[in-house]
Jmol script that loads the backbone (N, CA, C; Angstrom):
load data "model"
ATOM      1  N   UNK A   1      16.838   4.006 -33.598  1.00  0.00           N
ATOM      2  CA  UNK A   1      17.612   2.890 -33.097  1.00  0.00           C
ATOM      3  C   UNK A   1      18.805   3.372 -32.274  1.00  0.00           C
ATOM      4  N   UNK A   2      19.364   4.411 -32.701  1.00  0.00           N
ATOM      5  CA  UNK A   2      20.716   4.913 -32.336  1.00  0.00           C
ATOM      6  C   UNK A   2      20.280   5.521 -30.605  1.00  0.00           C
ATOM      7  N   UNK A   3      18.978   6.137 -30.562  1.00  0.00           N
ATOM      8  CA  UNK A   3      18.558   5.944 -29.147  1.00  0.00           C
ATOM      9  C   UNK A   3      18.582   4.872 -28.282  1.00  0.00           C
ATOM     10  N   UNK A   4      17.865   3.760 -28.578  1.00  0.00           N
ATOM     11  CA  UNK A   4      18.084   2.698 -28.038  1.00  0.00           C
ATOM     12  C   UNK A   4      19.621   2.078 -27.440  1.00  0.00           C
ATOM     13  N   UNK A   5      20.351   2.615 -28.482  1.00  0.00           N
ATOM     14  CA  UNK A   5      21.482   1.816 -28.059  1.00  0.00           C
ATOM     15  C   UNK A   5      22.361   2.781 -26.981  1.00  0.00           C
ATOM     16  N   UNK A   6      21.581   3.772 -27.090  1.00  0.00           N
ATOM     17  CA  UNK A   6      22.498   5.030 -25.728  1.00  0.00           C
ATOM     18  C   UNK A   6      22.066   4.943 -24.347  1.00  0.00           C
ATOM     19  N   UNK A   7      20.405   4.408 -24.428  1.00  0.00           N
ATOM     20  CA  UNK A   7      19.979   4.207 -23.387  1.00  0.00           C
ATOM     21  C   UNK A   7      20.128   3.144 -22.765  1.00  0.00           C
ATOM     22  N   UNK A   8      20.646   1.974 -23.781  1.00  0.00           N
ATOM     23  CA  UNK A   8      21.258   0.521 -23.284  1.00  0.00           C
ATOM     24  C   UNK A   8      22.411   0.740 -22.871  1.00  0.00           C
ATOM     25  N   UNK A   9      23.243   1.699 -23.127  1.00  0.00           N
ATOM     26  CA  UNK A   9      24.474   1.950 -22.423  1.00  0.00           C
ATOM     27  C   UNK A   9      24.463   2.393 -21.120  1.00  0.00           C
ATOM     28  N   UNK A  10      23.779   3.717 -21.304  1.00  0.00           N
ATOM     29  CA  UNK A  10      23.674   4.749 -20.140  1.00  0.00           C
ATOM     30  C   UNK A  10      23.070   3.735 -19.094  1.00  0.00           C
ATOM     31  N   UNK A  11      21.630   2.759 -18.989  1.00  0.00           N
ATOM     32  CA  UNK A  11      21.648   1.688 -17.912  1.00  0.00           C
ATOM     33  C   UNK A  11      22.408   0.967 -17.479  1.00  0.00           C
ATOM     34  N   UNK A  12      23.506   0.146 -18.788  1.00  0.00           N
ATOM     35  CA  UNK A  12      23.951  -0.995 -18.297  1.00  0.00           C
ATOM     36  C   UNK A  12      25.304  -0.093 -17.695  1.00  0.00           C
ATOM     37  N   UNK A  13      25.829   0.614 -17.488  1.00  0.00           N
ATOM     38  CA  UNK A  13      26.854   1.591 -16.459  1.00  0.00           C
ATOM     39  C   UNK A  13      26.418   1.843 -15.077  1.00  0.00           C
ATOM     40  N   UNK A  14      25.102   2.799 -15.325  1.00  0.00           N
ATOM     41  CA  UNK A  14      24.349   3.198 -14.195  1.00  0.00           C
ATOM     42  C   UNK A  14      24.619   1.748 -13.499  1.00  0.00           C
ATOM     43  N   UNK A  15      23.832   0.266 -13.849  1.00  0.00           N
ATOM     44  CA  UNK A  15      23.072  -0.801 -13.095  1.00  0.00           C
ATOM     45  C   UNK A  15      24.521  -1.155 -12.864  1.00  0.00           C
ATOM     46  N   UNK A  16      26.330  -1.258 -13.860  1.00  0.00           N
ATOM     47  CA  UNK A  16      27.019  -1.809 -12.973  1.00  0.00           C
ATOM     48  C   UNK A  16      27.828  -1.043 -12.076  1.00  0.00           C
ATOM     49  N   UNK A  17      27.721   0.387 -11.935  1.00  0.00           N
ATOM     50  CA  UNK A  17      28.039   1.058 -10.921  1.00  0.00           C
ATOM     51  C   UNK A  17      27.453   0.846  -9.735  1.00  0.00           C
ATOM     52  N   UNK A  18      26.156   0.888  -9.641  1.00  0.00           N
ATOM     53  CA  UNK A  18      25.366   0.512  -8.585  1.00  0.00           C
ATOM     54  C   UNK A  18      25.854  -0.570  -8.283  1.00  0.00           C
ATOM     55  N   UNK A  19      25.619  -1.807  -8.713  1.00  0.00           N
ATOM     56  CA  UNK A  19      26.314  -2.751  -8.490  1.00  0.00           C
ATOM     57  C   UNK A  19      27.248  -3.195  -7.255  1.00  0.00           C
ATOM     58  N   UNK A  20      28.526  -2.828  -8.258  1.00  0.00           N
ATOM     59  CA  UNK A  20      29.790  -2.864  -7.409  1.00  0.00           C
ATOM     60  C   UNK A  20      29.834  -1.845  -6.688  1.00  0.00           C
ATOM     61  N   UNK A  21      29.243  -1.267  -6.095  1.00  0.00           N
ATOM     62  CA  UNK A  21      29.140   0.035  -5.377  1.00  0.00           C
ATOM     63  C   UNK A  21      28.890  -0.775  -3.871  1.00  0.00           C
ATOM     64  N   UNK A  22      27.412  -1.325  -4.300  1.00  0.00           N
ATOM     65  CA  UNK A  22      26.437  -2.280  -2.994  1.00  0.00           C
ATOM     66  C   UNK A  22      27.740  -3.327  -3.009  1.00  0.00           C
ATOM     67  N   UNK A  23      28.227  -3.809  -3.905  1.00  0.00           N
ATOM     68  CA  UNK A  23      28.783  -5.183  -3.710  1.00  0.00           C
ATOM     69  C   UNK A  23      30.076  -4.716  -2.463  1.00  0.00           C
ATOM     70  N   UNK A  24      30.845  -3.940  -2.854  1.00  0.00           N
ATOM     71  CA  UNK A  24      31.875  -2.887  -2.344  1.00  0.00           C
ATOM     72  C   UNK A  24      31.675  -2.640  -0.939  1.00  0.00           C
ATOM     73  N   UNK A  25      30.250  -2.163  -0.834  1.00  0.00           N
ATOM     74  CA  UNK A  25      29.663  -1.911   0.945  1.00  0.00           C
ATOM     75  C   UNK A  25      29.167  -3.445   1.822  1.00  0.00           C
ATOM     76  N   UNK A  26      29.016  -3.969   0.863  1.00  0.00           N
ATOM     77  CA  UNK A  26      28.721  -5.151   1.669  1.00  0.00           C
ATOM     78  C   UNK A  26      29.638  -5.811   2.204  1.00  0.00           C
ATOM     79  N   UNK A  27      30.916  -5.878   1.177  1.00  0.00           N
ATOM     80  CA  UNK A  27      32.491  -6.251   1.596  1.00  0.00           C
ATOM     81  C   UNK A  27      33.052  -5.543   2.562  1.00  0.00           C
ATOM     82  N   UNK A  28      32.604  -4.527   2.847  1.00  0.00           N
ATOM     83  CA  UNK A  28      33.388  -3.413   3.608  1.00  0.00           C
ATOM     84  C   UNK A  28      32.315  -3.764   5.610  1.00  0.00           C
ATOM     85  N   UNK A  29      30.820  -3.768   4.858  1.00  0.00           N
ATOM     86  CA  UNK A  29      30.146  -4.157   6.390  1.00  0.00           C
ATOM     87  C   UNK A  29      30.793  -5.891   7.273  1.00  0.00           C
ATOM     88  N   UNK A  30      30.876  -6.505   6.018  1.00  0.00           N
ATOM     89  CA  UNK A  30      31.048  -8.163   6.287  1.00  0.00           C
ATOM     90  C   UNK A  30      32.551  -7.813   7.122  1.00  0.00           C
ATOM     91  N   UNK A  31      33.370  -7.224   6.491  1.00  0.00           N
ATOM     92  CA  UNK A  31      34.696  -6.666   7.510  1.00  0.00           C
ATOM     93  C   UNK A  31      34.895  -6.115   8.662  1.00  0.00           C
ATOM     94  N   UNK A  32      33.946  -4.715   8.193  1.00  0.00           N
ATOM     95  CA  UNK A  32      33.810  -4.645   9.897  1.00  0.00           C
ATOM     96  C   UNK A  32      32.915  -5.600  11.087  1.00  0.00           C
ATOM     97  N   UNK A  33      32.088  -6.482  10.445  1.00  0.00           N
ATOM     98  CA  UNK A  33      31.756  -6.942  11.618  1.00  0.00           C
ATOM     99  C   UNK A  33      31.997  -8.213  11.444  1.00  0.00           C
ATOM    100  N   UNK A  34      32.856  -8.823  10.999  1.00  0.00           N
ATOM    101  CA  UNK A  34      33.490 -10.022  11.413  1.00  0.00           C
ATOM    102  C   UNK A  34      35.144 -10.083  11.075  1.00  0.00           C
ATOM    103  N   UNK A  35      36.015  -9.209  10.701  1.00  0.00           N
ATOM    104  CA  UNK A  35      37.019  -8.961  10.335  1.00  0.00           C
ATOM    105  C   UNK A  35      37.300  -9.440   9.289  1.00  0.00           C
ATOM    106  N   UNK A  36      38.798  -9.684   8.927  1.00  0.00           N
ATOM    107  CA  UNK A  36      39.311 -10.196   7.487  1.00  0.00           C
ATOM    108  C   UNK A  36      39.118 -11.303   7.250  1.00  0.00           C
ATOM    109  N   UNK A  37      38.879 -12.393   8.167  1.00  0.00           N
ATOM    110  CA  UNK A  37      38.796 -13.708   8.152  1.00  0.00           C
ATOM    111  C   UNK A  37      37.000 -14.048   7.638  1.00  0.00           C
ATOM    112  N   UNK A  38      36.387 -12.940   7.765  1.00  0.00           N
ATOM    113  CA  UNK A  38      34.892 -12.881   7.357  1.00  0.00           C
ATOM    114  C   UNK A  38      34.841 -12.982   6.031  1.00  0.00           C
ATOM    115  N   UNK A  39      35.531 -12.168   5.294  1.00  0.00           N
ATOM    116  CA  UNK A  39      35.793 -11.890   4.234  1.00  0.00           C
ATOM    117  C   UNK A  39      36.589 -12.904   3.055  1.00  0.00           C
ATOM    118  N   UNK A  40      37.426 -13.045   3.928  1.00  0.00           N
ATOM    119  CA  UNK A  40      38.041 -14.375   3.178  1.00  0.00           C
ATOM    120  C   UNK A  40      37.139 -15.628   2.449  1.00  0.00           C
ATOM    121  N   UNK A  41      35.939 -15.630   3.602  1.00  0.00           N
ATOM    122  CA  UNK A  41      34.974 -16.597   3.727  1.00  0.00           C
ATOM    123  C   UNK A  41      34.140 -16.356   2.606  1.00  0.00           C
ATOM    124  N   UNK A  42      33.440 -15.523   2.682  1.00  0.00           N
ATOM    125  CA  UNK A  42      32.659 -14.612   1.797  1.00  0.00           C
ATOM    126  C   UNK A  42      32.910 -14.781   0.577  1.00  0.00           C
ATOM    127  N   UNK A  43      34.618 -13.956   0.309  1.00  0.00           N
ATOM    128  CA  UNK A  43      35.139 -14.579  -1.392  1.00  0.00           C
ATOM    129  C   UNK A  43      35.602 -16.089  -1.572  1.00  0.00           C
ATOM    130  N   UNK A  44      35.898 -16.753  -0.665  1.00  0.00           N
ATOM    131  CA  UNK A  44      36.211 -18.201  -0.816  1.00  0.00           C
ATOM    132  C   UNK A  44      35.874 -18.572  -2.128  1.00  0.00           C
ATOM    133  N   UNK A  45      36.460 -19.289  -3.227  1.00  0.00           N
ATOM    134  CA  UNK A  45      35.802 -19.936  -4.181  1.00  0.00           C
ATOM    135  C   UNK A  45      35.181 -21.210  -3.888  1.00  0.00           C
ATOM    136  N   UNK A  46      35.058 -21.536  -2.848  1.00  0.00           N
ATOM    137  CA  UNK A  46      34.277 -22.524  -2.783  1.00  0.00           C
ATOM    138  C   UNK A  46      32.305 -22.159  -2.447  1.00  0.00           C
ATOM    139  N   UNK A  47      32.828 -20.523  -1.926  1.00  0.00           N
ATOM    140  CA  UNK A  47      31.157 -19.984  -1.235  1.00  0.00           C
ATOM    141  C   UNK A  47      30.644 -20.074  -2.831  1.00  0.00           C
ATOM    142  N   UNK A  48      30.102 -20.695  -3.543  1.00  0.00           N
ATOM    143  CA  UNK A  48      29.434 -20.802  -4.912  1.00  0.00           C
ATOM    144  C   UNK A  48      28.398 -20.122  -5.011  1.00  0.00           C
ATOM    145  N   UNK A  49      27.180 -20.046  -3.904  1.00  0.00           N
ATOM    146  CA  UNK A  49      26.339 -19.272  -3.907  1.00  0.00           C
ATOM    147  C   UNK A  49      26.281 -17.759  -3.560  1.00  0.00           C
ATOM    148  N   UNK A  50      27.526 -17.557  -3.356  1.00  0.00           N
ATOM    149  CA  UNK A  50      27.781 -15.990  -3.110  1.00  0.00           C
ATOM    150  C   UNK A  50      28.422 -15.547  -4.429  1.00  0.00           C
ATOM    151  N   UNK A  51      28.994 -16.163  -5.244  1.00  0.00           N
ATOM    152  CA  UNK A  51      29.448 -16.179  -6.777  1.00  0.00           C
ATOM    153  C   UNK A  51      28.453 -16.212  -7.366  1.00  0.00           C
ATOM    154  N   UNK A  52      27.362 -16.874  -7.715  1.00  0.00           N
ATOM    155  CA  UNK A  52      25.676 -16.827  -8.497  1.00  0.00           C
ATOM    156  C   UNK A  52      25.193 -16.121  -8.139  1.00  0.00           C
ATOM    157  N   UNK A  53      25.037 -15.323  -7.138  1.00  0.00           N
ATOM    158  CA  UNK A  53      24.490 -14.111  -6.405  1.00  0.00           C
ATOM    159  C   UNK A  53      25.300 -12.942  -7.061  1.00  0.00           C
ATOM    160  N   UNK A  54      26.177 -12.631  -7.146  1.00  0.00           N
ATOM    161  CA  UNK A  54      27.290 -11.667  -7.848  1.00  0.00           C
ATOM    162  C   UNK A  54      26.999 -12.140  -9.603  1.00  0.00           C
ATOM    163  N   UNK A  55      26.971 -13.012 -10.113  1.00  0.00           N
ATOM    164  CA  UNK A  55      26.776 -13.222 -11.177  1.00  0.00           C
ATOM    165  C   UNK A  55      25.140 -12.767 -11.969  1.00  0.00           C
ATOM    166  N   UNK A  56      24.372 -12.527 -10.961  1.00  0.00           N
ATOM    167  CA  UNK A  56      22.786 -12.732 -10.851  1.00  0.00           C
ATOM    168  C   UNK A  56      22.879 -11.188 -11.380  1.00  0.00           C
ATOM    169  N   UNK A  57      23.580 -10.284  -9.619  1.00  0.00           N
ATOM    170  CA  UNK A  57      23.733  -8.783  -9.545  1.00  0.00           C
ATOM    171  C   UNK A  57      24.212  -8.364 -10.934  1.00  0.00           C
ATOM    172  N   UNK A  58      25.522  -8.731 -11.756  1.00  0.00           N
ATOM    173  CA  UNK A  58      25.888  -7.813 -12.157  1.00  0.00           C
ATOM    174  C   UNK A  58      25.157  -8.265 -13.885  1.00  0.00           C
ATOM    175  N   UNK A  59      24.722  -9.331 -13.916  1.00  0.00           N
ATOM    176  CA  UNK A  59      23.928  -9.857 -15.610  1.00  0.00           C
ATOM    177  C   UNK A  59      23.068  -8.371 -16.261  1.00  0.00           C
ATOM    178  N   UNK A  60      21.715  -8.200 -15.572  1.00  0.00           N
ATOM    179  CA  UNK A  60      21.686  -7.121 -16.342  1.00  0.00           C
ATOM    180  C   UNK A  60      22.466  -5.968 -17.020  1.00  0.00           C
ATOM    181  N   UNK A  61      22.947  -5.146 -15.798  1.00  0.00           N
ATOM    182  CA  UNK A  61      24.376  -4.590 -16.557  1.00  0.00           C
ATOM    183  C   UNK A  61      25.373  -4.665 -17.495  1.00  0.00           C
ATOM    184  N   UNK A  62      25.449  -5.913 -17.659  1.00  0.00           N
ATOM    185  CA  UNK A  62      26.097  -6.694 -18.482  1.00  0.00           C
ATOM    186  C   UNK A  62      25.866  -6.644 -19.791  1.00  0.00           C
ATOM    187  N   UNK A  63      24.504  -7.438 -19.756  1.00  0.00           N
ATOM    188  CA  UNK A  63      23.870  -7.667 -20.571  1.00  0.00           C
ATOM    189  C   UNK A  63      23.041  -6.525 -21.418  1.00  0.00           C
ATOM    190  N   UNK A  64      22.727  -5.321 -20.585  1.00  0.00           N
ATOM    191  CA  UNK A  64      22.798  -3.893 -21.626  1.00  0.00           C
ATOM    192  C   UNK A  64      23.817  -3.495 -22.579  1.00  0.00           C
ATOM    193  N   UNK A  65      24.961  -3.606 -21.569  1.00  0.00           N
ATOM    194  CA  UNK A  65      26.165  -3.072 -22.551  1.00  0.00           C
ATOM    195  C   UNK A  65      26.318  -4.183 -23.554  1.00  0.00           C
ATOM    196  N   UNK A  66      26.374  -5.487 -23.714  1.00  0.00           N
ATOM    197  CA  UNK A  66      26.061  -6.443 -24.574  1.00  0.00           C
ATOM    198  C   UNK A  66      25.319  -6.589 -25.766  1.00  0.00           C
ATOM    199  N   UNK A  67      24.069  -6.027 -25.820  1.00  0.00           N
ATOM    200  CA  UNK A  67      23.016  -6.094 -26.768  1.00  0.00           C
ATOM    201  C   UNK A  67      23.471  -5.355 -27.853  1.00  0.00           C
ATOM    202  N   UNK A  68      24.010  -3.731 -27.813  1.00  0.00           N
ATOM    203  CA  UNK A  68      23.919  -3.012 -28.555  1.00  0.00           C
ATOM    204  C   UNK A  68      25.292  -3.487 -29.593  1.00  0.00           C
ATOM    205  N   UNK A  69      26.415  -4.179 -29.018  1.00  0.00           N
ATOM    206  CA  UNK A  69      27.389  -4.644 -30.179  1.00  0.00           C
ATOM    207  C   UNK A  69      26.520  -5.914 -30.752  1.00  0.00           C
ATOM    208  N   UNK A  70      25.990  -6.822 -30.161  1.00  0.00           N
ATOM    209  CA  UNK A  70      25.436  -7.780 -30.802  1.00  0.00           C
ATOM    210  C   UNK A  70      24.470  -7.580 -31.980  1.00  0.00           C
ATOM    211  N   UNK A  71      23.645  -6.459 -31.643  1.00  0.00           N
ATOM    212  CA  UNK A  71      22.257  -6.075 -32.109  1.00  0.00           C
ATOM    213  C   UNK A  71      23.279  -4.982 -33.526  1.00  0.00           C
ATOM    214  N   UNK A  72      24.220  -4.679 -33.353  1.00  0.00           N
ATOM    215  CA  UNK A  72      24.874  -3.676 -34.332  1.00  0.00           C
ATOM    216  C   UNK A  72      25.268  -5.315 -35.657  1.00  0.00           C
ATOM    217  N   UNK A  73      25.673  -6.253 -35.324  1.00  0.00           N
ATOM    218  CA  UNK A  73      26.675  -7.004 -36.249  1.00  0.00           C
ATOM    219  C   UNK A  73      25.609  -7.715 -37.416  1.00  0.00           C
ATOM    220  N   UNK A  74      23.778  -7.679 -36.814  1.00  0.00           N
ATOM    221  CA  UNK A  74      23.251  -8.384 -37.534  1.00  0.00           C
ATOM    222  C   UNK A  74      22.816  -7.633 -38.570  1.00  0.00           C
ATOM    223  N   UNK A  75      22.690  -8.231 -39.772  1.00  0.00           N
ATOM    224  CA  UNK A  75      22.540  -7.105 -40.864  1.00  0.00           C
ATOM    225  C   UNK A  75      21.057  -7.692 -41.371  1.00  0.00           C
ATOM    226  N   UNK A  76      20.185  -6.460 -41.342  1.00  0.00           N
ATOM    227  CA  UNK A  76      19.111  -6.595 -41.498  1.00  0.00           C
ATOM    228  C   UNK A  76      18.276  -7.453 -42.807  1.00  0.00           C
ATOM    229  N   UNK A  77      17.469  -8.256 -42.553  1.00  0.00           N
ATOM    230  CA  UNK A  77      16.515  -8.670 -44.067  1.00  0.00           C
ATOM    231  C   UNK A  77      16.312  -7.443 -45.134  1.00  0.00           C
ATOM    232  N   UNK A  78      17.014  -7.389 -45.797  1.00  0.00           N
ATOM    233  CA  UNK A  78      15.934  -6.585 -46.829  1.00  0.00           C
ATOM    234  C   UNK A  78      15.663  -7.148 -48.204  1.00  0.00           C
ATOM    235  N   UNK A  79      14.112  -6.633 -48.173  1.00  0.00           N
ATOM    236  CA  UNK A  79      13.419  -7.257 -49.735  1.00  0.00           C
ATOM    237  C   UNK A  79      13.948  -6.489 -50.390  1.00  0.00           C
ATOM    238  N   UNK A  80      14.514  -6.949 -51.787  1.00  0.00           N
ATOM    239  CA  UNK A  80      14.766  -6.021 -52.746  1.00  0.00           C
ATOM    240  C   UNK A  80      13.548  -6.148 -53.439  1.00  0.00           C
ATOM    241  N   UNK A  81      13.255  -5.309 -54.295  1.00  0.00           N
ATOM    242  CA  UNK A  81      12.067  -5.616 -55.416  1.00  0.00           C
ATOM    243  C   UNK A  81      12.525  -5.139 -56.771  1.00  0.00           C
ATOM    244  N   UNK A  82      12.840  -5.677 -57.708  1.00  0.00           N
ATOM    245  CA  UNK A  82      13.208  -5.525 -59.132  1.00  0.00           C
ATOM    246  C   UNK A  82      12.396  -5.362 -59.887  1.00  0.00           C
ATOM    247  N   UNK A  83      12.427  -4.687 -61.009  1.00  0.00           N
ATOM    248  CA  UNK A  83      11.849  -4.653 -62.417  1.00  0.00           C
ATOM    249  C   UNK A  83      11.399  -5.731 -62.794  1.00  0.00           C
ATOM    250  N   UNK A  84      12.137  -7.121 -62.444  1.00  0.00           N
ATOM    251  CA  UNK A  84      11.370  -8.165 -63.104  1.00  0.00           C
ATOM    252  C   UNK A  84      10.628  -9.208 -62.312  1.00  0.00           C
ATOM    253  N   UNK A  85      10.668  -8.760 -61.091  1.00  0.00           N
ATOM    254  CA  UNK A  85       9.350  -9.524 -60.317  1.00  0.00           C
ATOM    255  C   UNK A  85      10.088 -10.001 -58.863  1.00  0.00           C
TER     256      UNK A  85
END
end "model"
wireframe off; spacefill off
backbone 0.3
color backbone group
C-alpha cells in the first residue's frame, strides 16, 4: 500500500508541474502575441471557460495528491473471530 501512495504522490507533482508549467507558457505566448491587454482577457473572471479548462488541467494532479490522505483516515473492516463464535 505504502507504494501506492508514493506513486500517487510522485504523479500528482509530476502532472501539477507539468501543468503550470504549459499553463505558464501559454500565459507567456498569449502576451507576446497580443500584449498585456491579451492577458488581462484571458484571466478575466468573467472568461469562465478558461477557469473550467484550468480547473479540468490541474484535477488529476490534485486529485493524486488527495487520495492518499483520504485513503490513509479510513480505518479498515476487520473481522474479528473469537473463541465463542
Amino acid at each position: 500500500m505504502k507504494v501506492w501512495i508514493v506513486l500517487l504522490k510522485v504523479f500528482g507533482y509530476i502532472w501539477l508541474t507539468a501543468a503550470v508549467l504549459l499553463i505558464l507558457a501559454g500565459i507567456a505566448g498569449t502576451w507576446m502575441k497580443g500584449g498585456f491587454s491579451a492577458v488581462q482577457e484571458l484571466l478575466s473572471p468573467f472568461n469562465v471557460v478558461n477557469w473550467i479548462v484550468t480547473v479540468i488541467t490541474l484535477a488529476p494532479g490534485l486529485g493524486a495528491l488527495a487520495w492518499p490522505r483520504n485513503s490513509r483516515r479510513r480505518v479498515p473492516l476487520r473481522l474479528s473471530v473469537n473463541r465463542y463464535g
